[in-house]
C-alpha positions in Angstrom: 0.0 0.0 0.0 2.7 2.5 0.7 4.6 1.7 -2.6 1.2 2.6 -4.4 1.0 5.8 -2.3 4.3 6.4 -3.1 3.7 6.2 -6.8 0.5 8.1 -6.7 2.1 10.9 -5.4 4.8 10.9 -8.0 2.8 10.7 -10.7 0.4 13.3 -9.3 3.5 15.0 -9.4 4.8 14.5 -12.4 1.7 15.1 -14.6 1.0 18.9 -12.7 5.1 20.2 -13.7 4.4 18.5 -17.0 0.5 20.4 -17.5 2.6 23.8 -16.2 5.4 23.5 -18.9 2.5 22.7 -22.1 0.1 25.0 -20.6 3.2 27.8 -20.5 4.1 27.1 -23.5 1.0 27.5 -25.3 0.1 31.1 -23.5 3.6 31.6 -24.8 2.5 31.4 -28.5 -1.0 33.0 -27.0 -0.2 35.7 -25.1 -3.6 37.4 -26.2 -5.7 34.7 -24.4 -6.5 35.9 -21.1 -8.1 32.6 -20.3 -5.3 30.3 -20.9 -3.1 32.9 -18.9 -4.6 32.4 -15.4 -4.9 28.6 -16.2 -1.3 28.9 -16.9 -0.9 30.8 -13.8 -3.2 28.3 -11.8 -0.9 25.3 -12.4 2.2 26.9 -12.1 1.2 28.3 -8.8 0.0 25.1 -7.7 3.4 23.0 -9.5 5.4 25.3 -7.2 3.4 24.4 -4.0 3.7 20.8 -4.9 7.0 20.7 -5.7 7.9 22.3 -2.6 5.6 20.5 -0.2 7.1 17.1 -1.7 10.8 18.3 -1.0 9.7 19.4 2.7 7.8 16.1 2.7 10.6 13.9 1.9 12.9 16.2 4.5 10.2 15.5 7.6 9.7 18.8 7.3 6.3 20.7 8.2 5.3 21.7 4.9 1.5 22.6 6.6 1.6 26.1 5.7 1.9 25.7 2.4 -1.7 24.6 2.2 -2.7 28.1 2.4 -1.1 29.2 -0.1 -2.4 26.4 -2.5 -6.2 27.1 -1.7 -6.2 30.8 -1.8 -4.4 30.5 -5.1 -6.6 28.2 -6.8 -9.4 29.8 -5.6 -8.0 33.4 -7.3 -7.1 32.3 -10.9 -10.0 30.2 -11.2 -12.0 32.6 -10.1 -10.7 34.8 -12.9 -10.7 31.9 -15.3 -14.1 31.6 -15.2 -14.9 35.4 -14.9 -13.1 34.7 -18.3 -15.9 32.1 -19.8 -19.0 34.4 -18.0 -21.6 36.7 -19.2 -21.0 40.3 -18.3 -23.5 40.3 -15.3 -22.5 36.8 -14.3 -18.5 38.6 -14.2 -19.7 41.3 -11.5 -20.3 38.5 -9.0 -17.1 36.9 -9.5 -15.0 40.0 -8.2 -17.4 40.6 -5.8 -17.4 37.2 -4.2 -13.5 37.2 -4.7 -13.2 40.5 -2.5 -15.6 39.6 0.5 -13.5 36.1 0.5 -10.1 37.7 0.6 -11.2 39.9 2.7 -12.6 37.6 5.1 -9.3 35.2 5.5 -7.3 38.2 5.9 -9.4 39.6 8.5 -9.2 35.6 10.4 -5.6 35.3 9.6 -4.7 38.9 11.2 -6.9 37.7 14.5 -6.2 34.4 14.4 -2.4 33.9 13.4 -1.5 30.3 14.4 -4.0 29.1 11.8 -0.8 29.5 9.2 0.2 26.5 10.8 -3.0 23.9 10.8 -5.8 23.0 8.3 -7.7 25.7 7.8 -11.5 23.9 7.2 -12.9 27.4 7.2 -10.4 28.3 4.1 -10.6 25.7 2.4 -14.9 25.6 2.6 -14.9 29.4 1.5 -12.7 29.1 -1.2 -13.8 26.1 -2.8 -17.4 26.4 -2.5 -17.8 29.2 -5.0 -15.4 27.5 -7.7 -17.9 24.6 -7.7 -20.6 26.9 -8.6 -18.8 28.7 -10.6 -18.3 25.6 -12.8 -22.1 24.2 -12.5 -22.7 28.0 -14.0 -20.5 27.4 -16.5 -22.1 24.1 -17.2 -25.4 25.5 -17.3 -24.4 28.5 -19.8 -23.2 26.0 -22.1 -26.7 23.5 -22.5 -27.4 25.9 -25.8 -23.9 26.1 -27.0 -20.9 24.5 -27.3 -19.1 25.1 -24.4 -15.2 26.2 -23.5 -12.8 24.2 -21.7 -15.5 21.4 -20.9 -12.9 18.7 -20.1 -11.3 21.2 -17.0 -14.6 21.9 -15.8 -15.5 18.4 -15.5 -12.6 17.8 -13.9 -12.7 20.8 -11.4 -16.4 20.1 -10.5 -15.8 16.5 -9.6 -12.7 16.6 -7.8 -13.2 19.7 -6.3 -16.7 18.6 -4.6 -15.3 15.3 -3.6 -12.0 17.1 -2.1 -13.7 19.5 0.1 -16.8 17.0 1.0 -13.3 15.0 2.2 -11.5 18.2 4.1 -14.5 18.8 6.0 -15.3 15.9 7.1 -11.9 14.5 7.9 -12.1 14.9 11.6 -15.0 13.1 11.5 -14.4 10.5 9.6 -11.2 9.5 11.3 -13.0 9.5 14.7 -15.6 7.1 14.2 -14.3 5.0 10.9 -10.6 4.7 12.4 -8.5 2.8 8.9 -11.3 3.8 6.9 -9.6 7.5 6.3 -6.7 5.9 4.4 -8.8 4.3 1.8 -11.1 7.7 1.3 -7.6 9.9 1.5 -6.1 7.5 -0.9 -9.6 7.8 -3.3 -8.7 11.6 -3.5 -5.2 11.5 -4.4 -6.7 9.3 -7.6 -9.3 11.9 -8.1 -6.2 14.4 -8.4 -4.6 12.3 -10.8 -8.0 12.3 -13.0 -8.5 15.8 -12.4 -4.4 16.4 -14.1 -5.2 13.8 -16.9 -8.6 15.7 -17.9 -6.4 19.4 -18.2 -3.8 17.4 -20.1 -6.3 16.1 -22.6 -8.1 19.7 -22.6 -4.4 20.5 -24.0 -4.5 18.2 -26.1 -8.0 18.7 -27.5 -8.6 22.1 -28.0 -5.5 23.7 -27.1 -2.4 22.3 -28.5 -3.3 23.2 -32.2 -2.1 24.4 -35.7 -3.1 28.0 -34.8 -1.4 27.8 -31.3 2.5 27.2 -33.8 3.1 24.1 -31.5 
């Protein structure tokens, strides 16, 4: 079981650095699509955090705090990615909602500093929640046409539901189903791997191209 960990985590690894470099070098060639640029900032962003969580992993070092930075992140560029795919009144609401959130985790980590260093279930329920809707939206504005980016957003809506449904109810889980957590923990981490193989085959599909010169 822990070689199979192991190897999920590698290639969980491998597959985000390798989705940062196409995705890079496609904006590269692109530099007038917005869209592709905060997808392009969105994995290399969370590449980074990876990279560096693995290294302090591997070290026994606590690599916690890093989780903030991976959340909040993820929760700003695709917030702007779909504010990207949107109708204008629909793109209003994504700034909006993306100022009252950042606004509230400052205001908690200002008053409550030690929560650099835990899981932050608050965080990561704030800054979740709207990207799932924002993808469902997305889904819905796309039943009468044909749609943008459809493989991401299928990705994004099922692992990021299944993730947060897991982060929240972590605590409980492991209190009253002991071993049971491993399993589910394990489930998400080949969730993730789904999640990278759908954004490679969106690069694939309807961005590595003729037009894009690659």
């Amino acid at each position: 079981m822990r070689q199979f960990n192991d190897f999920v985590q590698l290639l969980g690894l491998f597959l985000i650095v390798l989705n940062a470099v196409l995705y890079t070098k496609s904006y590269i060639f692109n530099k007038k699509n917005v869209t592709l640029l905060y997808l392009t900032l969105y994995l290399l962003s969370s590449a980074t955090v990876m990279i560096i969580s693995s290294i302090l992993g591997y070290q026994s070092k606590d690599n916690l705090h890093y989780s903030h930075i991976y959340f909040i992140s993820q929760f700003i560029f695709l917030s702007l990615f779909y504010r990207t795919l949107f109708k204008s009144q629909q793109r209003k609401w994504v700034l909006l909602i993306l100022g009252i959130i950042l606004s509230g985790l400052t205001f908690q980590y200002l008053h409550k500093p030690h929560l650099v260093h835990q899981f932050n279930l608050f965080e990561i329920f704030i800054t979740s929640l709207p990207i799932i809707i924002y993808s469902v939206i997305h889904l819905y504005n796309s039943l009468n046409k044909k749609g943008e980016y459809m493989f991401i957003n299928s990705g994004i809506l099922i692992y990021i539901t299944v993730s947060t449904l897991i982060f929240i109810l972590g605590n409980y889980l492991k209190e009253y189903y002991g071993g049971t957590i491993t399993k589910i923990w394990m489930i998400n981490k080949i969730l993730y791997i789904v999640y990278l193989v759908l954004i490679l085959v969106e690069w694939k599909k309807t961005i590595s191209q003729p037009k894009s010169k690659l």
